[in-house]
VMD Tcl script that draws the C-alpha trace (Angstrom):
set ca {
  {96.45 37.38 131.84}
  {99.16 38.94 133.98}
  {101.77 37.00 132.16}
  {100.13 37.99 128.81}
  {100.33 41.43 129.64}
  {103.79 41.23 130.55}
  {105.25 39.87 127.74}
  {103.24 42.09 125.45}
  {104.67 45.08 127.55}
  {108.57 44.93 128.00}
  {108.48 41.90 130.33}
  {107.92 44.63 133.49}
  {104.45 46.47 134.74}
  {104.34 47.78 138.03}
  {101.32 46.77 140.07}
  {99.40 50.32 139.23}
  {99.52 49.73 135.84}
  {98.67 46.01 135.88}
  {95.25 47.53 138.11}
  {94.81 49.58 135.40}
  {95.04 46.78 132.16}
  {92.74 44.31 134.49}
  {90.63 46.20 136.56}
  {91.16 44.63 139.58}
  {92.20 45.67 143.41}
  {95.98 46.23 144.18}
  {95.65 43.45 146.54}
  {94.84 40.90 144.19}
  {97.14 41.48 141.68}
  {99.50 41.93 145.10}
  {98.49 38.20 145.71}
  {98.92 36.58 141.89}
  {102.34 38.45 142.04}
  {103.32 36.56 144.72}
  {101.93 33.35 144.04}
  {103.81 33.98 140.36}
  {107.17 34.66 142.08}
  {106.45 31.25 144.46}
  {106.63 29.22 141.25}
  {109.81 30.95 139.62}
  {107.88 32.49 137.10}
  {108.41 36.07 138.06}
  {110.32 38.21 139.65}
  {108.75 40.84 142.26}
  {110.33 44.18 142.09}
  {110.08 47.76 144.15}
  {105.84 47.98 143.21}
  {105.87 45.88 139.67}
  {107.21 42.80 138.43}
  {109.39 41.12 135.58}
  {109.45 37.98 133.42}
  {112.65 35.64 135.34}
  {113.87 35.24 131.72}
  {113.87 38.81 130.79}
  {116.15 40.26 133.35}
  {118.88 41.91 131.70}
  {121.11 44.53 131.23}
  {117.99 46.70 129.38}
  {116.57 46.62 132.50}
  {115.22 49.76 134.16}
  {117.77 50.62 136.84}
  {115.56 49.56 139.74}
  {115.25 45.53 138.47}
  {118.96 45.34 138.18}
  {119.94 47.03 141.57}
  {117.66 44.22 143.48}
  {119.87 41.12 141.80}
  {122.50 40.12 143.62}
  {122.38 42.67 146.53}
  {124.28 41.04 148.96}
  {127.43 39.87 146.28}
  {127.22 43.93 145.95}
  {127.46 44.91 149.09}
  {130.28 42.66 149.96}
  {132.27 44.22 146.40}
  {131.81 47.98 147.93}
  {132.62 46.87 151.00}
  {136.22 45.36 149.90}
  {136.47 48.13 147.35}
  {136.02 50.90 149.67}
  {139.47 50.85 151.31}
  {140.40 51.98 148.25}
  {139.38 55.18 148.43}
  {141.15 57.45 150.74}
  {140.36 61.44 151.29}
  {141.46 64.31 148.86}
  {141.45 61.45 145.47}
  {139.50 62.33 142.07}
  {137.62 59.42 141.61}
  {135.60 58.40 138.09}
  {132.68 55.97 139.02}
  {130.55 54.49 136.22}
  {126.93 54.51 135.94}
  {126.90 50.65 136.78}
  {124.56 49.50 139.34}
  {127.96 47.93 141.84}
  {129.20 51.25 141.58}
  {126.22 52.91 142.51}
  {126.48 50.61 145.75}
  {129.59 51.76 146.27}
  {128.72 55.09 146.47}
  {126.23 54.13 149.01}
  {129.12 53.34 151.21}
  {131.43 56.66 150.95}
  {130.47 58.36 154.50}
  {132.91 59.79 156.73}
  {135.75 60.90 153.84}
  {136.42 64.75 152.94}
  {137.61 66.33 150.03}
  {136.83 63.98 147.46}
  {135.86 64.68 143.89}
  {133.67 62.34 141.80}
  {133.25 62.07 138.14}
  {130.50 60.51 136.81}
  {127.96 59.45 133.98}
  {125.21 58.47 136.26}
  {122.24 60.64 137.30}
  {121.77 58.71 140.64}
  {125.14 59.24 141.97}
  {124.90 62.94 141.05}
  {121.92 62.86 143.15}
  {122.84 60.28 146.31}
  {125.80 62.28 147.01}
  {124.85 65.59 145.90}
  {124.30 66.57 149.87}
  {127.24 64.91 151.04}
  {129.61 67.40 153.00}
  {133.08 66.72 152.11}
  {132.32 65.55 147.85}
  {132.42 67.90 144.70}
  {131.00 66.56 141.93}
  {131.61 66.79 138.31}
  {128.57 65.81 135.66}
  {129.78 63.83 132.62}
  {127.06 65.41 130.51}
  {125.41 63.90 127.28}
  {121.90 62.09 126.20}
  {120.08 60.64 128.83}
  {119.55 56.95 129.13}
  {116.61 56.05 130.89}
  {117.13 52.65 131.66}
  {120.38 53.51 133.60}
  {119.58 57.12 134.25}
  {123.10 57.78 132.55}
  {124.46 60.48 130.21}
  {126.31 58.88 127.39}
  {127.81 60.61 123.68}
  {130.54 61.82 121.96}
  {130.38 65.40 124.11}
  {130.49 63.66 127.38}
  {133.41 61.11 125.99}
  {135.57 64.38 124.62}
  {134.57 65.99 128.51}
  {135.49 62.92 130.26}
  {138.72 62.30 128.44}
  {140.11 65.85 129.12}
  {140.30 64.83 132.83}
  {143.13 63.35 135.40}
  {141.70 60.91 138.50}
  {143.40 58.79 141.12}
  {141.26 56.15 140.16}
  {138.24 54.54 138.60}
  {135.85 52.22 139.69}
  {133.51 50.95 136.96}
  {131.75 47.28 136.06}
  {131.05 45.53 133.32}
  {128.35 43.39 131.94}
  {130.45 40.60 130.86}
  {134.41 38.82 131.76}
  {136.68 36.16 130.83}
  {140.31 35.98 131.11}
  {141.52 35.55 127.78}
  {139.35 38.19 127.13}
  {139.14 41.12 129.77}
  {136.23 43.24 130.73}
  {133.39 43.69 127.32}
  {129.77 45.61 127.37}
  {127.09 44.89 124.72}
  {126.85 49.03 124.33}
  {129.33 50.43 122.17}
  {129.52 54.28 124.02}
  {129.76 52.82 127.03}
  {132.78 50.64 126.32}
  {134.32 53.74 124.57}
  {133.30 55.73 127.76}
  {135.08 53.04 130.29}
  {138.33 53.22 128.10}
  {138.29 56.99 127.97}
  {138.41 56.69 132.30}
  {141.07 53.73 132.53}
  {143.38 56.33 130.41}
  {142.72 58.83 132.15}
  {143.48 57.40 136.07}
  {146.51 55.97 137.56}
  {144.38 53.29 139.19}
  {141.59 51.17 137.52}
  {139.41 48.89 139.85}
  {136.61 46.29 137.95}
  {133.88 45.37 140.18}
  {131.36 42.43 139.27}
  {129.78 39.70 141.05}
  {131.02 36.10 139.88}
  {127.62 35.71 137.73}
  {129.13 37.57 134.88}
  {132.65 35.31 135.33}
  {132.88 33.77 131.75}
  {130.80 35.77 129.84}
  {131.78 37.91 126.37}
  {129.59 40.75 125.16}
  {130.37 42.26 121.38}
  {132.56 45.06 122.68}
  {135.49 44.31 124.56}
  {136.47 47.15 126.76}
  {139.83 46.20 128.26}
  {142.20 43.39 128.85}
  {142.32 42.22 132.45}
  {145.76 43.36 132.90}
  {144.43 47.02 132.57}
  {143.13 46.91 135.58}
  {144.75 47.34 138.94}
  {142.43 45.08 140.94}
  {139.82 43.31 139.56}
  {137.22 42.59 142.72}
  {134.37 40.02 143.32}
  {132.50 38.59 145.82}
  {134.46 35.80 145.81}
  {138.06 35.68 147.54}
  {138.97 32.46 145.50}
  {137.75 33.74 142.31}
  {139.77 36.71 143.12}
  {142.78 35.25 143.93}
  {142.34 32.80 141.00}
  {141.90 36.36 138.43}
  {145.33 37.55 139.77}
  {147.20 34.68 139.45}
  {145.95 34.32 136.18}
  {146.56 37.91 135.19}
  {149.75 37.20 136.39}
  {151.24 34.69 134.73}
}
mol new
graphics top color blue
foreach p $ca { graphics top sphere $p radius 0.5 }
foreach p [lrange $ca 0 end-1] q [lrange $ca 1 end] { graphics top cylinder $p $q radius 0.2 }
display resetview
């Protein structure tokens, strides 16, 4: 029944609502959750849970931060000496950004442009960071402004650098996204910064997506979990 339900509602319930469609205790569904997620099934998330197959890049916000935490961690961590005081930084509303973020403590006069809600908000009362809103119509799964206002806004602007993501890479091909605006909206910061940094963890390595957003020899440093698949992207960039 709890499988049922899920595919009939998304792929993702949270455990409230899955009370609700059954009529049952928290703790049991707590339980078949768990014994779901034992057999690969499932995935648990932050009070719900999603169909393994339907994870993608539709996902609420919340499923997408809790893949591959650690590969993220480890990208923010190398891409943070990147980021010195008094720079104009754009940051994309990507979820390895948003780590990122996470991880800008002890720097001072440093301005961020964004697209995403959550940065806005996780840094918003941070001493030290001024913050410029790239405006538009909200999208909730990302909790991200996107549109042809905010694209005209953000491309009327001058950074140091940009750190974005993308949902898909390949060599021969560069960086893509499977959302038209926010390919337009990744191009529009690359122009507009004398530095471009691409952050993704190595499960995206190989994959295309309809829109391709820039070659890999836009970018200044592309950066991965992985030091060999690093060095292996620069050399090939290279050549």
């Amino acid at each position: 029944m709890i499988l049922n339900l899920l595919r009939n509602y998304s792929n993702f319930l949270t455990v409230r609502q899955l009370c609700e469609q059954l009529y049952v205790s928290g703790a049991t569904i707590r339980r078949d959750l768990r014994e779901l997620a034992d057999s690969g099934i499932i995935h648990r998330t932050r009070g719900g849970a999603i169909l393994t197959d339907s994870i993608s890049t539709e996902a609420p916000m919340v499923l997408r931060e809790s893949r591959n935490e650690m590969q993220k961690q480890i990208i923010a961590t190398i891409s943070r000496k990147y980021i010195k005081d008094g720079m104009t930084i754009f940051m994309d509303s990507s979820t390895t950004v948003f780590t990122l973020a996470r991880n800008l403590d002890r720097l001072s006069d440093l301005r961020i442009i964004t697209n995403n809600l959550k940065i806005i908000w996780l840094l918003s009362e941070r001493k030290g960071i001024d913050i410029i809103c790239i405006g538009g119509r909200l999208r909730d799964s990302s909790l991200s402004f996107f549109g042809e206002n905010g694209l005209n806004y953000a491309s009327g602007m001058n950074g140091d650098a940009v750190f974005q993501s993308c949902q898909g890479f390949s060599i021969a091909n560069g960086s893509s996204d499977a959302r038209e605006d926010e390919s337009h909206l990744k191009r529009a910061y690359i122009s507009n910064c004398k530095k471009s940094y691409l952050l993704f963890d190595t499960s995206k390595m190989d994959k295309e997506y309809l829109y391709r957003t820039a070659p890999a020899s836009a970018f200044t440093k592309i950066i991965t979990e992985s030091r060999e698949v690093n060095d292996y992207i620069a050399a090939a960039v290279r050549k």
